[in-house]
C-alpha positions in Angstrom: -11.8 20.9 -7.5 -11.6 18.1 -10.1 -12.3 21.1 -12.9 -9.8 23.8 -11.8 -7.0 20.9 -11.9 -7.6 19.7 -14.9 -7.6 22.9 -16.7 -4.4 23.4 -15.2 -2.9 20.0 -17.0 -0.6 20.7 -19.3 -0.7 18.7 -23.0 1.9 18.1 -25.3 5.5 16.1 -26.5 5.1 13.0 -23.6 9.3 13.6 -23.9 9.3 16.6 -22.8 9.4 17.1 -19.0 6.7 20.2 -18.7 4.0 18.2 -20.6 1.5 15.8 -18.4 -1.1 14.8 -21.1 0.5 13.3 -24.6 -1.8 12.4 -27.6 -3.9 9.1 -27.6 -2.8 6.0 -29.1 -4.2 6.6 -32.9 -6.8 8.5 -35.0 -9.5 5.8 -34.0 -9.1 6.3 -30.2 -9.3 10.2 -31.0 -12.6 9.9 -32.4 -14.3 7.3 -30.3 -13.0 10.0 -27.3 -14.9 13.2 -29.4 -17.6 10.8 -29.6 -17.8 10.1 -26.2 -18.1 13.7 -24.9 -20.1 14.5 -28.1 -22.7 11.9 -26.3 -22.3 13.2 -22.4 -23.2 17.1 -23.7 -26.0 16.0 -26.2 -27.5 13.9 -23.2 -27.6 17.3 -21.4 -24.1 17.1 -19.5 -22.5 20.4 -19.4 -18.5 20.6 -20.8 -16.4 21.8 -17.6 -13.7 21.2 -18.8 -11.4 20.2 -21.8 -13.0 18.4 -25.0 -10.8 19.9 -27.4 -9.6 17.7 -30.2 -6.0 18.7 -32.1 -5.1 16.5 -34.4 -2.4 19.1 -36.7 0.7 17.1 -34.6 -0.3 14.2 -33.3 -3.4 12.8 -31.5 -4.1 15.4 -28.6 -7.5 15.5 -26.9 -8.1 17.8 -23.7 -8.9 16.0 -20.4 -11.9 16.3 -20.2 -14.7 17.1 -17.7 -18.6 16.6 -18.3 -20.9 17.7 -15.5 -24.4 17.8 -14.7 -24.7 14.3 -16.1 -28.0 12.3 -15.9 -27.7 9.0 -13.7 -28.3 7.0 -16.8 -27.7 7.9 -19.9 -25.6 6.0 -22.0 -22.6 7.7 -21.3 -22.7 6.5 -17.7 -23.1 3.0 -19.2 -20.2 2.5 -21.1 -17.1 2.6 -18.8 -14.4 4.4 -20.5 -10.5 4.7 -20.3 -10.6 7.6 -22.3 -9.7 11.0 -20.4 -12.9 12.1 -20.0 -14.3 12.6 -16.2 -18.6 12.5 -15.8 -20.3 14.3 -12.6 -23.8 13.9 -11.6 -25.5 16.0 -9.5 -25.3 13.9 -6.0 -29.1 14.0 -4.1 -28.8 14.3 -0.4 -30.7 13.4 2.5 -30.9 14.3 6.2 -32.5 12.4 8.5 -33.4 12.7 11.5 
């Protein structure tokens, strides 16, 4: 569920009404962001969703979804405001 609505997130101009996502605060936050999902796929977390980085008008990275992550890699360390979302597979148990 988490996927399907954030692909349906619209980015652009924060002023206009029809846009939900603006760009990030500078060039700096941009990168650390691509960094950040650049880490949760290389750790073998699978992109759902987003990760896009366009920088021709402003600072604009897709929200982002990374699933599939590992309990501990180091992209489940770091908290992050970014607008990136991580999923690990969830173990379950019955018992009886």
């Amino acid at each position: 569920m988490i996927v399907e609505k954030t692909k349906k997130l619209r980015m652009g101009d924060p002023a206009l009404a029809e846009s939900q996502v603006g760009p990030v605060v500078n060039e700096k936050a941009m990168k650390g962001i691509a960094a950040y999902i650049e880490k949760g796929t290389g750790e073998g977390g699978t992109l759902l969703a987003g990760g896009k980085v366009d920088a021709k008008e402003g600072f604009y990275i897709e929200p982002t979804v990374i699933g599939d992550v590992a309990p501990r890699p180091r992209s489940r360390r770091k908290r992050s405001s970014a607008r990136c979302s991580r999923s690990s597979k969830q173990r379950t148990s019955t018992t009886r």
